[in-house]
C-alpha positions in Angstrom: -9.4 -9.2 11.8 -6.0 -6.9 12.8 -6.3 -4.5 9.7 -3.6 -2.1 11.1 0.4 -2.5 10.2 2.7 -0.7 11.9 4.8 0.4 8.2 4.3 0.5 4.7 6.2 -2.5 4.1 5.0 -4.6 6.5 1.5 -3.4 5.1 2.9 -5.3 1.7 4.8 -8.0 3.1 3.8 -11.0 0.9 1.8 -8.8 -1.9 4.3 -7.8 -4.1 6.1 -9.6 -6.8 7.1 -8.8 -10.9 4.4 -8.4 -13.2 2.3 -7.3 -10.6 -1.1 -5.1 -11.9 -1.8 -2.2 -9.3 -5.1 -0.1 -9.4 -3.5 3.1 -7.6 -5.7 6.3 -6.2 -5.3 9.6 -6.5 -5.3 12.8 -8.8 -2.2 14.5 -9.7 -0.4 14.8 -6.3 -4.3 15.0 -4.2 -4.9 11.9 -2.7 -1.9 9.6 -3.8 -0.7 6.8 -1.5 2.7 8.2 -1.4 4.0 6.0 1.4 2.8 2.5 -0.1 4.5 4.3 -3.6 7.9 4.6 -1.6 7.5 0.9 -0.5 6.5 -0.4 -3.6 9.8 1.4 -5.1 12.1 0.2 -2.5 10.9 -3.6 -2.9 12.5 -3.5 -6.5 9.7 -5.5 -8.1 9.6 -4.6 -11.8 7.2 -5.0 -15.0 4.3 -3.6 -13.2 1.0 -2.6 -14.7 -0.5 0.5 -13.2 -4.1 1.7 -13.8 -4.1 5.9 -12.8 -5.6 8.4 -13.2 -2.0 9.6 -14.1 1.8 8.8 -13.2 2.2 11.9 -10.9 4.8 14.0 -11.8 8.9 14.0 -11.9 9.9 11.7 -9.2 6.4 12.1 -7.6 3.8 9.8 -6.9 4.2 7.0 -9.6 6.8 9.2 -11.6 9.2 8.0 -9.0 8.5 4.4 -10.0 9.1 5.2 -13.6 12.4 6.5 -12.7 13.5 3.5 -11.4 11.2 1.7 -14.3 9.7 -0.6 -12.5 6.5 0.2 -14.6 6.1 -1.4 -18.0 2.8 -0.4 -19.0 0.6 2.7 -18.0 -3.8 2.6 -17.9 -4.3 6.6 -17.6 -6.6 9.1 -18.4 -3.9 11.8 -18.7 -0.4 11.8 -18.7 1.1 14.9 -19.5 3.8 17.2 -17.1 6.3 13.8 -16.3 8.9 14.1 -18.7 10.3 11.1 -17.8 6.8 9.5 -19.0 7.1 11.5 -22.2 10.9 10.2 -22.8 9.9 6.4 -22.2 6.6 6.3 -24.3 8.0 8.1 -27.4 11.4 5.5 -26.9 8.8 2.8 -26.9 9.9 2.0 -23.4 6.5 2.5 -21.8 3.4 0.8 -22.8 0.6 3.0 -22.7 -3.3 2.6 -22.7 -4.9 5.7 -22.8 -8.6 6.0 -21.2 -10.8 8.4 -20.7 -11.5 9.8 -17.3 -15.0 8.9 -16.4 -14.3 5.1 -18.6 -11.5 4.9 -16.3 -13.5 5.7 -13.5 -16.4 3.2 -14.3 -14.1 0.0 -15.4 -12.6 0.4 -11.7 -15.9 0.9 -10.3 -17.4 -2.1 -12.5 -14.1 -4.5 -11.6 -15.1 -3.7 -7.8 -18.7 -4.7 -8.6 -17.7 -7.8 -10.5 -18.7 -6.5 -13.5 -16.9 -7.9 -16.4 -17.6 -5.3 -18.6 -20.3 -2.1 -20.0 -20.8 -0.5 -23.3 -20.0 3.5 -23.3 -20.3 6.2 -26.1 -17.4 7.5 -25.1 -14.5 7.1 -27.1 -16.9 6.6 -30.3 -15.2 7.5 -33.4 -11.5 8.1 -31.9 -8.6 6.2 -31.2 -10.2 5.0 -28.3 -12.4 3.2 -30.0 -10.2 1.3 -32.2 -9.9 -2.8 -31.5 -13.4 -2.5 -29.3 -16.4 -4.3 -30.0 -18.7 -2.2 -31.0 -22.8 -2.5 -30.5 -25.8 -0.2 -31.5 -28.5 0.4 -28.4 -31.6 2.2 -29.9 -29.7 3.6 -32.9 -26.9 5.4 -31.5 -23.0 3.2 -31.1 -21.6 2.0 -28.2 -18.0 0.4 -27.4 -17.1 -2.6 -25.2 -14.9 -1.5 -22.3 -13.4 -4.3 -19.8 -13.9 -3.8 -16.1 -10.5 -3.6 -14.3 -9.3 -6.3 -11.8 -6.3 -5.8 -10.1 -3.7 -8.1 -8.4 -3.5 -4.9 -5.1 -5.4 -1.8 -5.1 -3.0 1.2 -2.9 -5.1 4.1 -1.9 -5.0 7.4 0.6 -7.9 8.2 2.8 -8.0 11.2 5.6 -9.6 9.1 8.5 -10.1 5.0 9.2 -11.8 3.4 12.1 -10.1 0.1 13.2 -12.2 -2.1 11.2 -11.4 0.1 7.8 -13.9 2.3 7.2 -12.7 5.1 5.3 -13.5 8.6 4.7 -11.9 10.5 2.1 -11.0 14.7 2.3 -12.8 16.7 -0.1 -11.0 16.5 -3.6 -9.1 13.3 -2.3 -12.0 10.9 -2.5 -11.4 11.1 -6.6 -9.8 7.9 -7.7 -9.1 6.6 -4.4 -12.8 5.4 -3.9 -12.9 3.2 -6.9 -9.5 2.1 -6.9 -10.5 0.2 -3.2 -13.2 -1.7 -4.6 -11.2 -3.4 -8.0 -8.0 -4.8 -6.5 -7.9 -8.5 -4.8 -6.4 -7.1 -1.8 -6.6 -3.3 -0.7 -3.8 -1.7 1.4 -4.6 2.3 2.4 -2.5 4.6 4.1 -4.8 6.8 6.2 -3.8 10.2 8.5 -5.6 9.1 11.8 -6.5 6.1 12.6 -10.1 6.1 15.1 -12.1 3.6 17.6 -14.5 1.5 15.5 -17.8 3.0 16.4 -16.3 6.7 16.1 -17.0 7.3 12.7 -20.5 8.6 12.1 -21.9 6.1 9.7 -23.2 8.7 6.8 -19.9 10.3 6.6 -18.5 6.6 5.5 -17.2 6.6 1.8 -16.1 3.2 1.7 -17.0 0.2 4.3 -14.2 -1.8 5.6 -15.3 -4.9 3.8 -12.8 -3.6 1.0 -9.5 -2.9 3.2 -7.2 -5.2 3.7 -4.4 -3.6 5.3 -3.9 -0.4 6.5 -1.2 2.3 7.6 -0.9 5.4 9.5 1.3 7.5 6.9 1.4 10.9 9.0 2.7 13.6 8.9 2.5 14.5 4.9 3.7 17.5 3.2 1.6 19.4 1.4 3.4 19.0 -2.1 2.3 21.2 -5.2 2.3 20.6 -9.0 3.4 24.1 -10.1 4.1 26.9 -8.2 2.7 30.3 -9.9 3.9 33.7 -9.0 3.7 36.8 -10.2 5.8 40.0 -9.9 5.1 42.0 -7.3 3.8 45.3 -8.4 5.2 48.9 -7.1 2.6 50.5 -5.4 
């Protein structure tokens, strides 16, 4: 099976359409799939559900989408430094599930699995909780959370072989790796594409049985969230 596109759109020719659910990778700007993003934004499909870690930041990442507001509802663990996220939620324009991180990181990991859903502690006795079944285990509550299935899964990995396996950079693999496993089709933008075979098979994060599609999206700028300084000092 050809697994390799030669551009981002081609790589979601077909895919896309309104009211589409996306499990997206990534944390912050580490590890987003900033090229499928762009592609997804110029198709001009709207109402789309997006499960994330987070929306990126002002015109980043999924931020740029919510400029445009082709997003209608947000699944994310954290949400704050997008403004323009901040202006649509409080203006009711934005739908938004809050989850927390690790929650968010098991329901993708259980959707991939085929896991329908688990019972956490998580969230017990918050505003997570409210709506959710709950169930005692040995004395102590539990809620009900849903595993996540998604209509496409977008990630960003650092290397791919030509059947899709993946390895992930350091601090990249965060969301990316269960983010792959939950959507019906999986379309990743890698930065070098390999021989199948060159890959050492321990160093695989995910196997190729997950991807779909595929994309060389080098070169990439490194792009920061905030930019510190300080004064320099006299000596």
């Amino acid at each position: 099976m050809h697994k390799l596109y030669p551009t981002s759109e081609a790589a979601l020719d077909g895919l896309l359409k309104d009211g589409l659910f996306v499990a997206s990778g990534g944390f912050g700007l580490c590890g987003i799939p900033e090229r499928l993003l762009d592609a997804i934004q110029a198709s001009g499909v709207k109402n789309l559900t997006f499960a994330s870690n987070n929306a990126g930041i002002d015109n980043e990442g999924i931020g740029k989408l919510l400029r445009t507001k082709q997003v209608s509802k947000m699944i994310s663990s954290y949400v704050g430094e997008n403004k323009e996220f901040e202006r649509q939620y409080l203006a009711g324009e934005l739908e938004v599930e809050f989850c927390p991180q690790g929650t968010l990181a098991e329901r993708m990991r259980a959707g991939g699995a085929g896991i329908p859903g688990f019972y956490t502690k998580t969230g017990v006795g918050t505003q997570v909780a409210e709506g959710k079944e709950h169930k005692d285990f040995n004395g102590e509550t539990y809620i009900l959370e849903h595993g996540i299935f998604a209509d496409l899964a977008i990630v960003k990995a650092w290397k791919a072989d030509e059947t899709g396996n993946l390895v992930f950079r350091k601090t990249a693999r965060n969301f990316n790796q269960p983010a792959a496993t939950c959507g019906k089709v999986c379309v990743v933008e890698v930065e070098e594409v390999v021989p199948a075979g060159a890959l050492d098979p321990d160093s695989i994060h995910l196997p190729g049985v997950f991807v779909q599609r595929m994309i060389v999206g080098a070169p990439y700028d490194k792009k920061i969230e905030f930019v510190t300084t300080r004064e320099r000092e006299t000596a």
